[in-house]
C-alpha positions as CSV (number, residue, x, y, z in Angstrom):
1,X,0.0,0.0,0.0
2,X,1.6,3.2,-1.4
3,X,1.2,5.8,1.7
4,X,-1.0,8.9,1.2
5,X,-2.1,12.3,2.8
6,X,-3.1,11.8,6.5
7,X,-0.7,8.7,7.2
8,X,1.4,8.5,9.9
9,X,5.3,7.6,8.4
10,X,6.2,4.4,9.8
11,X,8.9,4.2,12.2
12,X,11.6,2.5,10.5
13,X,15.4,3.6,11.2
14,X,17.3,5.8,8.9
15,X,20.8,6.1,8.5
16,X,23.4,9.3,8.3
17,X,26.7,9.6,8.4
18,X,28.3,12.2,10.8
19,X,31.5,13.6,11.4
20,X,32.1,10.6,14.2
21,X,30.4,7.6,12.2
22,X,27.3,6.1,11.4
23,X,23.8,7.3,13.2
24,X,20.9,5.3,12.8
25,X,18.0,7.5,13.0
26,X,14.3,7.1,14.4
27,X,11.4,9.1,13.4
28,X,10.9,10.5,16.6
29,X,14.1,11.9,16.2
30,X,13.5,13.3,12.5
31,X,9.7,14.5,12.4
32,X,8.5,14.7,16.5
33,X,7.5,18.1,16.8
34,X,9.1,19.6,13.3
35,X,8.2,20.6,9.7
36,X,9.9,18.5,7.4
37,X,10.0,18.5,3.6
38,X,11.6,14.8,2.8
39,X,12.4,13.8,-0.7
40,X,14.0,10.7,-2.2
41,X,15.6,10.3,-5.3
42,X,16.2,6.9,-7.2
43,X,20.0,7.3,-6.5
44,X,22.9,9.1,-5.6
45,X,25.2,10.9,-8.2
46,X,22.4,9.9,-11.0
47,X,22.1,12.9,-13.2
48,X,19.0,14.0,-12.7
49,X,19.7,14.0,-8.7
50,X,22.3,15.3,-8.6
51,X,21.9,18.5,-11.1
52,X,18.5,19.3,-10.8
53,X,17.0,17.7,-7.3
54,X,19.1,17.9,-4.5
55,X,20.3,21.9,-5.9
56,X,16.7,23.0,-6.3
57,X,16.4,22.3,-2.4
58,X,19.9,23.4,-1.4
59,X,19.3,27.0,-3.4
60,X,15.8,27.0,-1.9
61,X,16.7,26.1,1.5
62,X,16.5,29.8,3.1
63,X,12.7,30.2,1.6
64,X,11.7,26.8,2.9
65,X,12.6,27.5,5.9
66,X,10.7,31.1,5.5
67,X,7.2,29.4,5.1
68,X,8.0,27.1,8.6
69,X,10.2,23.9,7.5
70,X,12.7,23.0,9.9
71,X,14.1,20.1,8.4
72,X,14.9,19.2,4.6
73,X,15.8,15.7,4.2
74,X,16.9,13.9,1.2
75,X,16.3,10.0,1.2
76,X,17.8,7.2,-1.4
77,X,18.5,3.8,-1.5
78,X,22.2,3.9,-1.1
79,X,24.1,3.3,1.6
80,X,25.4,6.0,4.2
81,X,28.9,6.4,3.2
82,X,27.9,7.1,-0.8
83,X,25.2,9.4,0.5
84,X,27.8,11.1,2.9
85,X,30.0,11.8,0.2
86,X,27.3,13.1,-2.1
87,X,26.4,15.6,0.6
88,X,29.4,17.1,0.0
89,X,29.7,17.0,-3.5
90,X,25.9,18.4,-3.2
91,X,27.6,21.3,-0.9
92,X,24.1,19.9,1.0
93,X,25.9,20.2,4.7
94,X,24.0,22.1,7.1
95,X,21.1,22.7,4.5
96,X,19.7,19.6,3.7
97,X,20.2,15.6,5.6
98,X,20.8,13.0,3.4
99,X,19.4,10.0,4.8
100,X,20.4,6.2,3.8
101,X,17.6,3.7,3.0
102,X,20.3,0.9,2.3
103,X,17.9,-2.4,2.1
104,X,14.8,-0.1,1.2
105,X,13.1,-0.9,4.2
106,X,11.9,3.0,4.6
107,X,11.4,3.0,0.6
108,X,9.3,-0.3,0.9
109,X,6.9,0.3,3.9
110,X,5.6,3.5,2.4
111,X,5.5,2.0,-1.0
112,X,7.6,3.8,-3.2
113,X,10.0,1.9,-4.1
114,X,11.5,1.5,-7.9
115,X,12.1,-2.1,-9.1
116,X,15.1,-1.4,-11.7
117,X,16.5,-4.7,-11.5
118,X,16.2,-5.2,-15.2
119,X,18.9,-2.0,-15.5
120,X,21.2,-3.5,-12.7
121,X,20.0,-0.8,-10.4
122,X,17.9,-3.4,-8.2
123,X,15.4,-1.5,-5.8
124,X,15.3,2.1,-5.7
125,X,12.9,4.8,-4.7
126,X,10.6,6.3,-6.9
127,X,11.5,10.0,-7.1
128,X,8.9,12.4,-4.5
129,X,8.8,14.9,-2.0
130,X,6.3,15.3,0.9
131,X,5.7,17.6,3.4
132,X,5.5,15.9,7.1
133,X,4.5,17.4,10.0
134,X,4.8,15.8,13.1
135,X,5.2,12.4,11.7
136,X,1.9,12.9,9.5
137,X,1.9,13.2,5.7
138,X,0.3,16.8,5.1
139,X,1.6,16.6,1.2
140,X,3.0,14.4,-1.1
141,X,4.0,15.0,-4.9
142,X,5.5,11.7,-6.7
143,X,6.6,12.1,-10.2
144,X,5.4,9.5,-13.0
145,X,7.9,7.4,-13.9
146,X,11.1,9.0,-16.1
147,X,9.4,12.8,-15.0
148,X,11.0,15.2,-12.7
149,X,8.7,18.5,-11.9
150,X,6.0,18.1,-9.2
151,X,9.1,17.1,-6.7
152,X,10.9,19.9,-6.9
153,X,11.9,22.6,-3.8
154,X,9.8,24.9,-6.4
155,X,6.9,23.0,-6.4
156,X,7.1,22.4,-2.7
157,X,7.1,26.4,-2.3
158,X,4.3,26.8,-4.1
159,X,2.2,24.2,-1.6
160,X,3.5,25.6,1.8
């Protein structure tokens, strides 16, 4: 079951990598209480990723938080060392969290995830952005397969 406005996210761990190793990360600690916009992408250092998505949210950061978001958080099915890196080829530090979702388990339980198997990409996440507040889907935009628009820090703006 695909999640939609309304549902709570469920509470499976997501990883980041800090300055002193690996955090595992549980929803209370990422939505309790806050305003997060979280996006995924079907992969680090893919091309649409990382030129258009993750740089429409790091330019945009400043007017995001404007209208009330106090988190941006990227999410991809990679695991935390690759997405650590990215963040700073992404000059993301400090503006936007990139989050591992190594096995898809995250990706999976809100059913978004990308079966590219057939291109030796295996399980990815289909490419979104949702608004979350409290732990509570308040928006969500998925792009059709291929399509990158209704996901982007842009589009978010417009909605908040």
């Amino acid at each position: 079951m695909t999640i939609k406005v309304g549902d709570k996210l469920p509470d499976v761990g997501l990883q980041h990598k800090t300055a002193d190793g690996i955090d595992t990360l549980d929803n209370a600690a990422l939505f309790a209480g806050k305003k997060v916009v979280l996006f995924a992408v079907p992969g680090a250092f893919t091309p649409t990723c990382s030129a258009q998505h993750v740089p429409s949210f790091v330019q945009n950061i400043d007017a995001l938080k404007a209208k009330g978001v106090d988190t941006v958080a990227c999410v991809a099915v990679n695991d935390p060392f690759v997405m650590g890196v990215w963040a700073k080829d992404q000059a993301s530090d400090g503006k936007v969290v990139m989050l591992a979702d190594g096995s898809a388990k995250f990706t999976k339980a809100i059913g978004l995830e990308l079966d590219l198997t057939e291109r030796g990409l295996g399980v990815r996440s289909q490419r979104y952005a949702m608004v979350v507040e409290d732990g509570t889907v308040s928006q969500l935009f998925v792009e059709d397969a291929g399509a990158y628009d209704v996901s982007s820090a842009e589009n978010v703006l417009k909605h908040l």
